[in-house]
BADREN-205226 format. One record per atom (N, C-alpha, C): residue in one letter; x, y, z. Coordinates in pm, whole numbers, plus 50000, padded with zeros to 5 digits. Atoms other than C-alpha are relative to their C-alpha. Layout:
<recs>
AXYZ...
</recs>
This chain:
<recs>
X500875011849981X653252131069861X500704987249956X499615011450033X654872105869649X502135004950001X498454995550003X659092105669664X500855005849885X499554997150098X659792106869297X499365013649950X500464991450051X657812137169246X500385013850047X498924986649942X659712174569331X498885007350065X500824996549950X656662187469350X500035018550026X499724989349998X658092223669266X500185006749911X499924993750120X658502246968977X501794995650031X498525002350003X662282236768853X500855014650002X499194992849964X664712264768950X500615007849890X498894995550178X666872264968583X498715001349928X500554998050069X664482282268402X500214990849823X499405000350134X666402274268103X499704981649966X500005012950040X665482235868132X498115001649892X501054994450094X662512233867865X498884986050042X500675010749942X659442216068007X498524994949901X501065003850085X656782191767845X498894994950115X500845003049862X653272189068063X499414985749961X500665011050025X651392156368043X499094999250097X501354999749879X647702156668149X499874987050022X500745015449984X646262129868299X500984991949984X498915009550052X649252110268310X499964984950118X501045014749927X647612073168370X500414990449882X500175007050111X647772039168150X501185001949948X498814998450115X650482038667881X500305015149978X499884991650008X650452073467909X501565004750132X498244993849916X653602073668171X501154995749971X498785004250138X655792058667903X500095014349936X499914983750002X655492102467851X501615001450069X499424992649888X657872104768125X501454996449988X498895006650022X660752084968041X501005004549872X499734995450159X660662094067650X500635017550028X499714984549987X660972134967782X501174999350059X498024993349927X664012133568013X501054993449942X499165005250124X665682108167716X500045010949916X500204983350141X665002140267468X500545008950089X499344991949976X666652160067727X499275013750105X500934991249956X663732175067858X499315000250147X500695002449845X661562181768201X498784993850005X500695005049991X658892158268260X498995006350095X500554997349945X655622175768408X498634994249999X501105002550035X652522161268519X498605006550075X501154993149946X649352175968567X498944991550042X500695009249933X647012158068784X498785005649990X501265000150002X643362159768696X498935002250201X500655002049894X640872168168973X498744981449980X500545015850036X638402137469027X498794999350063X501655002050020X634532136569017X499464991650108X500495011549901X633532103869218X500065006350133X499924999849831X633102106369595X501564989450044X498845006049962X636082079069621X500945001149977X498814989050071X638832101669574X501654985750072X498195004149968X641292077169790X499874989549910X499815010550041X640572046669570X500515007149873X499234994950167X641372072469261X501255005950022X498754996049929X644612082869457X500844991250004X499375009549989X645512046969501X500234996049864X499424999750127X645422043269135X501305006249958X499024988750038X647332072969072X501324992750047X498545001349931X650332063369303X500004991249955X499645011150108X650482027669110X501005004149896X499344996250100X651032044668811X501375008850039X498664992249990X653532069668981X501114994450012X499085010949977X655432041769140X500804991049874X499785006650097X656042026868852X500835008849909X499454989450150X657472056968638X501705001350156X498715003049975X661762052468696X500375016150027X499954990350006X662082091168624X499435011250083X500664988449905X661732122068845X499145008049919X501144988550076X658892148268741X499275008450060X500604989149905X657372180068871X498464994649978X501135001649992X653992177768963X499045014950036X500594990449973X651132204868956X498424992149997X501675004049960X647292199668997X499135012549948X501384990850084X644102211368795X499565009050160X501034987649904X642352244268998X498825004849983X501624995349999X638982251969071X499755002749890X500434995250113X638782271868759X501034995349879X499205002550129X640312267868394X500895014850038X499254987549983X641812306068429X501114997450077X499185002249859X643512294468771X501364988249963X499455010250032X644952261868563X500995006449899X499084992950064X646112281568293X501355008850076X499414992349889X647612305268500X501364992950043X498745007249957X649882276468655X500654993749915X499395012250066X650782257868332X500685010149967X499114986650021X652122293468248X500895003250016X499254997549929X654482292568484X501534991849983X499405012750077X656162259168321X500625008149857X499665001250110X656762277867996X500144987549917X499365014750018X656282242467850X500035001149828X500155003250136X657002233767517X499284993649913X501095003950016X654232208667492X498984999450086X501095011249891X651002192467614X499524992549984X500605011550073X649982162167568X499184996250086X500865004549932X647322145367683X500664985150029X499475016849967X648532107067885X498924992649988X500845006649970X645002096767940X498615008049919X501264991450065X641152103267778X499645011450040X500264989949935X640572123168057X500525015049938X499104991850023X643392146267985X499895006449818X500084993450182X642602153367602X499225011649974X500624983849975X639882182667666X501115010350058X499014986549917X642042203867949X501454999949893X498274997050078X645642194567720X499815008549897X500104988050127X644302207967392X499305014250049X500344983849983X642492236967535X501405009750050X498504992449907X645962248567747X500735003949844X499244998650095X647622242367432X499735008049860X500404989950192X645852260667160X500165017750057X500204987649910X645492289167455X501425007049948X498655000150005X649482288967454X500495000949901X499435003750118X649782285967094X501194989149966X498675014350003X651512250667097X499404993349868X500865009850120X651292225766835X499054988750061X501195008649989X648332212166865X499154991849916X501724995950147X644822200266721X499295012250023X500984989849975X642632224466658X498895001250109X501374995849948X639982237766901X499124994449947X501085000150085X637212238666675X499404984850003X500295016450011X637942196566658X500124992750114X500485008349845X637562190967047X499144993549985X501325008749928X633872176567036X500024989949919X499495009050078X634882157266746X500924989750052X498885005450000X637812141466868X499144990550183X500245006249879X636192133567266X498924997650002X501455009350018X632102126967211X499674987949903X500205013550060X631022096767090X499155004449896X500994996850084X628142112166899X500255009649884X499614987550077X629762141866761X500914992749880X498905004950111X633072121066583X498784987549900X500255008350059X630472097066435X499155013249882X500404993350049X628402129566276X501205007449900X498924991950056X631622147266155X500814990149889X499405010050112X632942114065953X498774998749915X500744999550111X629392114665791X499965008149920X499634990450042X629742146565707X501175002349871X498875000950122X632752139765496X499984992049913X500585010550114X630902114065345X500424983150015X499785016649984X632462082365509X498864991450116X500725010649938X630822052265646X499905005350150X500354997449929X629422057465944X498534992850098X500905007649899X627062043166272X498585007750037X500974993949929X623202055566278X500084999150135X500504997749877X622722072066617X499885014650056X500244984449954X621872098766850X500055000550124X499924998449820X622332113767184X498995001250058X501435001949971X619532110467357X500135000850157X499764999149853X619102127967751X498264988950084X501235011249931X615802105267825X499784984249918X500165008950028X614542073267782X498995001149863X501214997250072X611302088367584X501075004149885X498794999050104X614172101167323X500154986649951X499975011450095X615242070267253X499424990249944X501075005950037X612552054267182X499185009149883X500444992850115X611122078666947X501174997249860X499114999250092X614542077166771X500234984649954X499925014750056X614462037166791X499064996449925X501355005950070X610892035966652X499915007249843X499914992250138X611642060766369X501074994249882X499385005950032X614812045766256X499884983649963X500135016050046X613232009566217X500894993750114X498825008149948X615931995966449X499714987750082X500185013249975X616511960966584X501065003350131X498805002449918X619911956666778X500245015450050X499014990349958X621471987066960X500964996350064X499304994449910X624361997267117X499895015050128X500074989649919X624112019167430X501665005550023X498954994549959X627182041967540X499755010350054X500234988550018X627362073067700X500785011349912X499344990550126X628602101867496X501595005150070X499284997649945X631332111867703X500714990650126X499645010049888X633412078667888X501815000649895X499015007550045X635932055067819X499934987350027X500035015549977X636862018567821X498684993649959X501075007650043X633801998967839X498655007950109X500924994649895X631732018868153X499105002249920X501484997350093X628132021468029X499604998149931X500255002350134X628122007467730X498994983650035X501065010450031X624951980967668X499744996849876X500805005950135X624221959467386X498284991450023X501545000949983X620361955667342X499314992849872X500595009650101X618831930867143X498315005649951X501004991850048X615411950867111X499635009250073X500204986850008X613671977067204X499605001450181X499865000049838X612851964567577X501165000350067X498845001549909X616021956067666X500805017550008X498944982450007X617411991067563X499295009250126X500274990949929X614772008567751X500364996350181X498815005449873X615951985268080X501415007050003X498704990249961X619631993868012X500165017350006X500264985049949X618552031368028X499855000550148X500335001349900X616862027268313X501025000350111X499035006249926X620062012368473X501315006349971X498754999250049X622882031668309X499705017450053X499924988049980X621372067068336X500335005450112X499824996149877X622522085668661X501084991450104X498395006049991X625612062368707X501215008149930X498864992150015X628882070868698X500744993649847X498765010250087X631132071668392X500804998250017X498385003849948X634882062768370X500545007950099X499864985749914X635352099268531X499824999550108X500954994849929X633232094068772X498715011250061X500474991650042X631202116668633X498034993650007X501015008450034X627082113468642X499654996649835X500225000050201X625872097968303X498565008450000X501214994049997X623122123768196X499654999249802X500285000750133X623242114567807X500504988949932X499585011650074X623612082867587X499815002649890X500265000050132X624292076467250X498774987249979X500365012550086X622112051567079X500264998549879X499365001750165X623372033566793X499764992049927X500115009650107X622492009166526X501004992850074X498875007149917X624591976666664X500574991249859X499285007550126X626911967666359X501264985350079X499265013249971X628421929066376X500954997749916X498445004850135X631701918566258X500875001250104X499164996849924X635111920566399X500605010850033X499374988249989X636801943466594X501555002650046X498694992850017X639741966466577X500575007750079X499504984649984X642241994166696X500595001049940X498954996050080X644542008866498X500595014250060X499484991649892X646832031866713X501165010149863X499004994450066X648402059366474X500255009550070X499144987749920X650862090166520X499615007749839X499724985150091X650772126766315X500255010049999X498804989850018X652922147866222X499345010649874X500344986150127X651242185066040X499014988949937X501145006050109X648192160265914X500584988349917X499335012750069X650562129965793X499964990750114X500615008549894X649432097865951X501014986149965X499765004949985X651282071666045X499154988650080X500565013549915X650122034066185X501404997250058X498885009649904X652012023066494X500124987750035X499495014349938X651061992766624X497764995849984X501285006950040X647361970366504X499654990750101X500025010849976X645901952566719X498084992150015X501375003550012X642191928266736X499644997950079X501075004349868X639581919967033X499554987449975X501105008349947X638191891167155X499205003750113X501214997149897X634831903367337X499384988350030X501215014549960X632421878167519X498915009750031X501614993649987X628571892467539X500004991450082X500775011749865X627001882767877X498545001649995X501595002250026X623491870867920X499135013050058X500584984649965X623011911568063X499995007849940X499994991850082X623951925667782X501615010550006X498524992149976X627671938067903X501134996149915X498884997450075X630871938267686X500824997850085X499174995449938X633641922967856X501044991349920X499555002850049X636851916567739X500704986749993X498915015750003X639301879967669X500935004049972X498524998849990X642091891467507X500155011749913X499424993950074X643811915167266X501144995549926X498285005650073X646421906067004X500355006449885X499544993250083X648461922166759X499614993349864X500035003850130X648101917666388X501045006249919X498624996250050X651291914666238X500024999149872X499844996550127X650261905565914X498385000949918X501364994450053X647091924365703X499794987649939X501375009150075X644211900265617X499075008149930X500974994950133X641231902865379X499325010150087X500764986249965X639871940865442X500435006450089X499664986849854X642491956265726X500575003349909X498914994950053X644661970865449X498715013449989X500404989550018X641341989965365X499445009450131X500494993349878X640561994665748X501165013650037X499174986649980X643672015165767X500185014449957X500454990250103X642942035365450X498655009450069X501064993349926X639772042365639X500245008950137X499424993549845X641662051466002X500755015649930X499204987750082X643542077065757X498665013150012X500544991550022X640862089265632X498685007050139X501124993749880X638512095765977X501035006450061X498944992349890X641792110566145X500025013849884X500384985750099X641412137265793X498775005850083X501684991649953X637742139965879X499825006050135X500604994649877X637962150266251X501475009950048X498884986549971X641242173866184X500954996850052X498975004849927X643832154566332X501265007949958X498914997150055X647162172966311X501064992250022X498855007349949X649482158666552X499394990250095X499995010749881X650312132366813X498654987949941X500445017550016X648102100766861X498285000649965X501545002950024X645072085166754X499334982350006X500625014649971X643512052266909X498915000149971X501165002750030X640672040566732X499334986649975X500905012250002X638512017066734X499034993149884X500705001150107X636892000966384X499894983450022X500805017250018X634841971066296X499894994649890X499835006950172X635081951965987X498614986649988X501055007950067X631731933965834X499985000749893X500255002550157X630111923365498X500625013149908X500254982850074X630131962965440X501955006549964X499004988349973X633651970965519X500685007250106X499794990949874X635471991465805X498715013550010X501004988749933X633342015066040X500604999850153X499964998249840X634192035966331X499244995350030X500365004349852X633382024966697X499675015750003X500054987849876X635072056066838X501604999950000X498574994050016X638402073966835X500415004250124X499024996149797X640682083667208X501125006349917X498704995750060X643132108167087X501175001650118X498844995749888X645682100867322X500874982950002X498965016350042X648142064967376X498994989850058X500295011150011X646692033767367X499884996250176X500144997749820X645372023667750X500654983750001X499595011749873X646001989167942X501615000850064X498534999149933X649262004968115X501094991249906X498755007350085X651681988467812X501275006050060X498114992749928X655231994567965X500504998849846X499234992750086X657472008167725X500604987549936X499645012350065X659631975267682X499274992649940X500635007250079X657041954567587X499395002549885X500054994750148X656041975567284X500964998849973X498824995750019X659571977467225X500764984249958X499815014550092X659731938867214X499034994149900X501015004050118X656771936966980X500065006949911X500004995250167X657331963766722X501165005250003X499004994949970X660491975066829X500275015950014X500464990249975X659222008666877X499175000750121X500895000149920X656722023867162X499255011449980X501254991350073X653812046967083X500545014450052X499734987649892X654872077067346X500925007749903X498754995250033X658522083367151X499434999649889X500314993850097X656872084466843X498965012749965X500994987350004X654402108466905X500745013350046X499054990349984X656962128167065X500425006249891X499965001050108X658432126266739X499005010649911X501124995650087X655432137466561X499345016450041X500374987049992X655412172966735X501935007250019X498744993449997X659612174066800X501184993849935X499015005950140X661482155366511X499324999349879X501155001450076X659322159666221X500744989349863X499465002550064X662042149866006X499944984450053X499715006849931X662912119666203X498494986350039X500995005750043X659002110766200X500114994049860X499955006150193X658892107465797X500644987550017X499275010950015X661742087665807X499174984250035X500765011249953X660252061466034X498734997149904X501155001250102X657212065865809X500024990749922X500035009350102X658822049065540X500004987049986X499845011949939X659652020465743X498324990849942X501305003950023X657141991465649X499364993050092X500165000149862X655191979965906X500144980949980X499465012549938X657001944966052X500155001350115X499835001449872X656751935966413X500894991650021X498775010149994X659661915266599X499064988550033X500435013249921X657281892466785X498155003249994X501614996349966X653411885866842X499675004450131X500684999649865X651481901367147X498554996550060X501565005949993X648441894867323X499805006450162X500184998549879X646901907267656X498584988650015X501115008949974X644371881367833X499595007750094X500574998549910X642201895668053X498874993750065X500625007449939X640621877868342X498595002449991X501494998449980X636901874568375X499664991050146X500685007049878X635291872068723X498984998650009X500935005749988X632771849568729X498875006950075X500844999049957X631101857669005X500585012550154X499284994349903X631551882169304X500844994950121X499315007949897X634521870269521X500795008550094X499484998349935X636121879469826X501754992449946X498685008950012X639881872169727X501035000750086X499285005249899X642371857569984X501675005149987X498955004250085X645301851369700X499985002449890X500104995450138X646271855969359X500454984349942X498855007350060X647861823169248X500444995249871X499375001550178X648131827968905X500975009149971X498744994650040X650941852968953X501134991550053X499345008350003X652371822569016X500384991349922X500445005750115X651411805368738X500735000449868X499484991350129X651901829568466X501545002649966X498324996850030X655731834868501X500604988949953X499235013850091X655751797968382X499974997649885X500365002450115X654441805968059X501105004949927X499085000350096X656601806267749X500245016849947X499764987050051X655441837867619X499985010450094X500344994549867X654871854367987X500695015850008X498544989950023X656221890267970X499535011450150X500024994149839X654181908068335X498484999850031X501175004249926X651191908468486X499615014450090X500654989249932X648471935668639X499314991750118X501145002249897X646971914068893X500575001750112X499364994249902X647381923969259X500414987250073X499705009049894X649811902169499X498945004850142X500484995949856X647301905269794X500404997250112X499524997649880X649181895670062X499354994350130X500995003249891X647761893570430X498885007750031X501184988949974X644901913670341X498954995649903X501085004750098X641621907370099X499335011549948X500604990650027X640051922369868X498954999349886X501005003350050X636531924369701X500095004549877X499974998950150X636531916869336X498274999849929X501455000450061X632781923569170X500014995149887X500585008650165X631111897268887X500995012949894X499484990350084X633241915168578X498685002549904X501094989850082X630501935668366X500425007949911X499434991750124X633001957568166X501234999349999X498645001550018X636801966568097X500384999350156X499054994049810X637561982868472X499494988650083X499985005749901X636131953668629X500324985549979X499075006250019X638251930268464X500844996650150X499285005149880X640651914968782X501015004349967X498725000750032X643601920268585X500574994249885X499795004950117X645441906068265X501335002350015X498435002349999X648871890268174X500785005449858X499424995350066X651191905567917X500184987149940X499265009850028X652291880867686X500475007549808X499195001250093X654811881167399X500594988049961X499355011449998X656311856267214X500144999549808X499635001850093X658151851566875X499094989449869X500735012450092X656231820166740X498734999850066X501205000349986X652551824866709X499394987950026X500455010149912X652131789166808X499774998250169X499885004649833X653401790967168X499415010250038X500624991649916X651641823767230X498064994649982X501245008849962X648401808467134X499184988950085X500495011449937X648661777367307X499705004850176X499934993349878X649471797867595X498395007450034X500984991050001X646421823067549X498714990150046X500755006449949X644061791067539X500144993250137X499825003849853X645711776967854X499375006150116X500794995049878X644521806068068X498685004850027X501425001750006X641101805567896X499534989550037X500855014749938X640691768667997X500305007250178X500074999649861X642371779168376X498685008550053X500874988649972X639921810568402X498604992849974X501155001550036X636891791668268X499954984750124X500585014349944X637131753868436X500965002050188X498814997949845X639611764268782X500275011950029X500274986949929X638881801668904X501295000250063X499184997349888X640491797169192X501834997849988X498794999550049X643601792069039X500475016749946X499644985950002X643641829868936X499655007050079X500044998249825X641951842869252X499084986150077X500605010049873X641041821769565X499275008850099X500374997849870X639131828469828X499664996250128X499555008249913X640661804770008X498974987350109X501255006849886X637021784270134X499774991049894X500035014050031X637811752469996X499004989550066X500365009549928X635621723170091X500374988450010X498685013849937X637561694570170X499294989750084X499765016749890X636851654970316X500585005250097X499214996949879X638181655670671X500904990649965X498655010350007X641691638670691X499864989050080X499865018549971X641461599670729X501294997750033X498365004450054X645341593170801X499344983349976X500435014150058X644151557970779X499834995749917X500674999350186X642201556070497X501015005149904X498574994550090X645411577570316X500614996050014X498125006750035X648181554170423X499224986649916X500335013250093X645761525870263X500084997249852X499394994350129X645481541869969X500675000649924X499024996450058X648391553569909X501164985049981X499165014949995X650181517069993X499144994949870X500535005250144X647821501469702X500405009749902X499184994950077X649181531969475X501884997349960X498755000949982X652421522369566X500514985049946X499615015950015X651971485469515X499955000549843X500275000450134X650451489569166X500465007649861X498874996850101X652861508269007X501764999050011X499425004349978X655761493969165X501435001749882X499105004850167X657201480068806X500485007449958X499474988449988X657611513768727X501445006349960X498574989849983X661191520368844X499805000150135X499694995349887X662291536569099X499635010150066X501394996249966X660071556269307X500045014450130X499934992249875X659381588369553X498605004150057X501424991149948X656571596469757X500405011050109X500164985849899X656471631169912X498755003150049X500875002249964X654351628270127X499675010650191X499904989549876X652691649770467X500254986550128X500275010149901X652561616070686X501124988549937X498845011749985X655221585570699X498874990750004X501005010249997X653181553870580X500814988049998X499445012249954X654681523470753X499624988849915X500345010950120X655081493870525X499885003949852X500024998850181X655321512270194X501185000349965X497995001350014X658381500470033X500185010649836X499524989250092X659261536369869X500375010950075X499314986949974X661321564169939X499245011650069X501044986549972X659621590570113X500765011850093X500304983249906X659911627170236X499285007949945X500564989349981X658441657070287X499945010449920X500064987350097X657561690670138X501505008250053X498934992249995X661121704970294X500724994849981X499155011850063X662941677870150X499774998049886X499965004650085X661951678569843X501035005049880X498865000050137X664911690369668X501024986649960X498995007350026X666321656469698X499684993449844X500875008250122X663641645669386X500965004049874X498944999050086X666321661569175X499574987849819X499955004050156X664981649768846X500694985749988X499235011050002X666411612968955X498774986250020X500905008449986X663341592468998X498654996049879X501345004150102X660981572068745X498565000949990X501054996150005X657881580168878X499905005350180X500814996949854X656431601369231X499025005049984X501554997549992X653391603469396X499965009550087X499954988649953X652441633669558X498974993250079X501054998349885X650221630569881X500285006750094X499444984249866X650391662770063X498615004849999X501324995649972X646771672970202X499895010050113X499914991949872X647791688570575X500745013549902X499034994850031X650201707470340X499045011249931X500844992350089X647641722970100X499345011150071X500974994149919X645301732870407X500845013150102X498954991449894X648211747570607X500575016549945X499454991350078X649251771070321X498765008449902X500864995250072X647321798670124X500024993149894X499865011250143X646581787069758X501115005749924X498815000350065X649221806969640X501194995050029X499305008049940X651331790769826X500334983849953X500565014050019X650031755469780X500474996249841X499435002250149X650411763069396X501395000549988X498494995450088X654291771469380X500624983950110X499915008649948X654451737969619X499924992749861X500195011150098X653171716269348X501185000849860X499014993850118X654921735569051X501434999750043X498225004849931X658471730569268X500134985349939X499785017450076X657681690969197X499465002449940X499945001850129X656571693568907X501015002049892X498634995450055X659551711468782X501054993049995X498655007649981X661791682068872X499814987549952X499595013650106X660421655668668X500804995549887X499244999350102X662531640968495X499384992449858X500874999550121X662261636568118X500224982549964X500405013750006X660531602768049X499814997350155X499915006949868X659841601768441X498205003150002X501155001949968X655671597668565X499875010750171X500354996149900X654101615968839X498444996150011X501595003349941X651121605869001X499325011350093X500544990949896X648651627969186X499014996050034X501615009649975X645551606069389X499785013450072X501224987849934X642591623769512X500265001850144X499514998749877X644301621469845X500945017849997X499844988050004X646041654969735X499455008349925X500074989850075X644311669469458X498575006050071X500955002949946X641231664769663X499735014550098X499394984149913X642671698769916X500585009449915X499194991650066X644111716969658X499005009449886X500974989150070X642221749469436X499774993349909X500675009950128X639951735369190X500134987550000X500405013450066X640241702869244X501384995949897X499495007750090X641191679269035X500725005449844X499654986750066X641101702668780X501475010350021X499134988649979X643331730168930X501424990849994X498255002750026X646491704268908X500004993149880X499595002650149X645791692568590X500605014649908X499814988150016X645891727868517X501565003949997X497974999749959X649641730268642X500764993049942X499215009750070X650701699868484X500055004249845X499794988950138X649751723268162X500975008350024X498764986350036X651611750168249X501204996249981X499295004149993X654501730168279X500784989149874X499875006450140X653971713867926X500224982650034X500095017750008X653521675668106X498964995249933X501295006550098X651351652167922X499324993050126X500955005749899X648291641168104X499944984849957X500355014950068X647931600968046X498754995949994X501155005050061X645121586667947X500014982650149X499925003849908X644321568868274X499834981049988X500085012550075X644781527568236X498824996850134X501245008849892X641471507768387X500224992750081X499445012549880X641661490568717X501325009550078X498594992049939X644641514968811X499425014550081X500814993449900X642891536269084X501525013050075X499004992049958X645881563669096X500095011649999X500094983149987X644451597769031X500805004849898X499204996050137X646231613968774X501275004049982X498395003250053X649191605668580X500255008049898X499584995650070X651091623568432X502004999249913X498414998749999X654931625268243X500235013249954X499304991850027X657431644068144X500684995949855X499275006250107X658361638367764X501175013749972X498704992649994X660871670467741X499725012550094X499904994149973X661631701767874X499905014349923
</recs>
């Protein structure tokens, strides 16, 4: 099916093979780490619940495409017996789970097989939401009133008994953010029942059981460790910014590392220790999720498997100089080699951060043109959003993690420039959409040439004094005494002129917006330092967002916006004080 995949039991017995379920997300940083160790990379492909098996196919091959390394491939069977049966055949040396999915079928294969594992016994612990919060009370740590509850009449008995105010909804068995409702009282909860039960979770699985939970406030956490025989290591920390919508959905802004412990994560870690004791953790990984209030750290919810938003290998690798996969490796086939690292103290090289988009509202998208954008940023390190091409495709209002649009990687040494950056694409995303998708149905003045060479001649007259001058322009305006060409001429602007005015409107309309954007950002790129650019409503007027969407650009580009002088009718000015 796919080219890189053999798609055959390997021949040389004697090569020693490691399986990887569910191998999705940061989980195909697996694949790379095994045939570096010398080993055969196998992945086992989950069957798949939903009715939309090709849109969970088209996932899949993303992620495959993306993995550099060859790897046999096998596929879950009707039965568990039938699955076993074939992983059998692998003699593998491990199994790891790549994805949530994959953490039931890996540890069962593997305890079957006698591999190093976790225990059995600490499956429902380790993958229900309800169970790992019962099993850390149990051991006597802090912990989230709640209960699983298969009806609505359930939870309501259990909300009215408990006193409770706020909940959290989830179902007991997901991931990411699918299903999860925050409920401000006791109506709204029984609404998000209403609306959550008999939907699909991450799986595509039906939801037939929710937790309800006491809704504890404060900030939140992950803390992504590795273990080796019940010795726990922290890999890589990082914090959330959530936004609550007026429905009650959880969706995300950003993620960023925490490179150096503040007041109460030294004891949140002490606490990640101790809930990875309480639910039996031996080996490999543990992504968890904790919240820090008045009280203290408290699980969320634990994913024993690598850390999700597809992190490529390098970019952990430029933030802690490590990557989660090769240490967990580690943590079942260098044990020695683990410790060591152990002792290491935890220093990152650089800060990270993921932003993820929020879509407003449901859009048909045309374009992307913020993967145009983004590669101008300082800390810019890759990007999940899709180049769409000559094709479109329907993005739904965002409501949780998966319906996020997409999110940009960013890294960057000095926690100034990755910040300034981070707010940049919270102002683009919040005041100029269409600057991260378009859907290309601009409304636009009809073109005056008239009215625009008048214009533009009084722009021309009134900043004159200036210097020396370029207008790039879509139309030739007779009688303006300034330099002018075109958008395929404009490499002559060469960073040699004191101030140009941009009036390109046929140009904007002619071209998608991603297009239109790497137009503007070409001149912009060539001001020179101490030189002015002007932009009248004659072009910004056709162009995504508005007025807006090229102030927007003139950010990314680090120009200063001017502070517009009265009586000077020129649309917006901007310079260039360095580079």
């Amino acid at each position: 099916m796919f080219d890189k995949h053999k798609n055959h039991l390997t021949e040389d017995v004697s090569i020693r093979n490691i399986i990887v379920v569910d191998c999705k997300s940061s989980g195909i940083n697996y694949i790379g780490d095994i045939v570096n160790r010398g080993y055969n990379p196998v992945v086992l492909e989950l069957k798949w619940a939903n009715e939309d098996v090709e849109e969970y196919q088209a996932i899949l091959k993303r992620g495959y495409d993306s993995i550099d390394d060859e790897f046999d491939m096998i596929f879950e069977r009707d039965t568990y017996e039938e699955t076993l049966e074939a992983v059998k055949k692998y003699d593998p040396k491990l199994i790891v789970p790549g994805n949530e999915h994959g953490v039931i079928l890996a540890t069962r294969l593997a305890n079957d097989l006698n591999l190093l594992c976790n225990p059995i016994e600490n499956l429902d612990a380790m993958t229900f939401k309800d169970k790992m919060q019962e099993r850390i009370a149990e051991a006597g740590l802090r912990h989230i009133r709640g209960k699983a509850v298969k009806s609505i009449e359930e939870a309501i008995d259990f909300y009215d008994s408990e006193g409770l105010a706020e909940v959290v909804l989830k179902p007991t068995y997901s991931a990411g953010s699918a299903g999860v409702k925050m409920c401000n009282n006791r109506s709204e909860m029984i609404n998000a029942l209403e609306e959550v039960f008999g939907t699909l979770n991450y799986y595509g699985e039906n939801i037939t059981e929710m937790v309800v939970q006491e809704r504890i406030r404060g900030t939140e956490y992950y803390v992504n460790t590795a273990s080796c025989d019940g010795v726990h290591m922290v890999s890589l920390i990082w914090k959330y910014k959530k936004v609550e919508t007026l429905e009650g959905d959880i969706i995300y802004d950003t993620v960023e590392t925490v490179n150096e412990l503040g007041i109460g994560e030294s004891e949140m870690v002490e606490y990640a220790y101790d809930v990875a004791d309480a639910l039996g953790i031996r080996y490999g990984p543990v992504h968890g999720e904790y919240m820090i209030d008045e009280n203290g750290p408290v699980l969320i919810e634990v994913n024993c498997r690598p850390s999700g938003a597809s992190m490529p290998a390098k970019y952990l690798d430029r933030i802690a100089g490590h990557h989660e996969t090769d240490l967990f490796l580690d943590s079942y086939l260098k044990p020695k080699r683990f410790h060591e690292k152990r002792k290491n103290r935890y220093r990152l090289l650089a800060h990270g951060a993921l932003k993820l988009f929020i879509v407003p509202k449901d859009i048909i998208a045309r374009s992307t043109p913020m993967n145009n954008i983004s590669p101008r940023l300082k800390s810019f390190f890759g990007s999940t959003l899709v180049d769409i091409g000559d094709t479109e495709i329907f993005y739904p209002k965002t409501h949780d993690l998966d319906t996020s649009c997409g999110f940009v990687y960013m890294v960057h040494e000095d926690l100034d420039v990755l910040q300034k950056d981070i707010e940049f694409l919270r102002r683009v995303e919040m005041d100029a959409f269409s600057l991260v998708l378009s859907n290309e149905e601009l409304e636009y003045e009809p073109i005056d040439d008239e009215k625009i060479a008048r214009d533009i001649k009084k722009i021309v007259k009134s900043i004159e004094d200036y210097g020396t001058g370029l207008l790039i322009t879509d139309q030739f305006i007779d009688d303006a005494e300034i330099i002018q060409t075109g958008i395929k001429d404009i490499d002559r602007l060469n960073g040699e002129f004191d101030y140009v005015i941009i009036n390109l409107n046929k140009s904007m309309i002619g071209h998608t917006d991603d297009i239109s954007v790497d137009i503007i950002l070409s001149i912009l790129s060539n001001i020179r330092v101490g030189g002015l650019v002007c932009v009248p409503k004659t072009t910004y007027e056709y162009f995504p967002s508005k007025r807006k969407g090229i102030e927007a650009l003139i950010k990314t580009l680090n120009l200063r916006i001017e502070v517009p002088p009265h009586g000077l009718d020129v649309g917006i000015v901007a310079s260039r004080e360095s580079f």
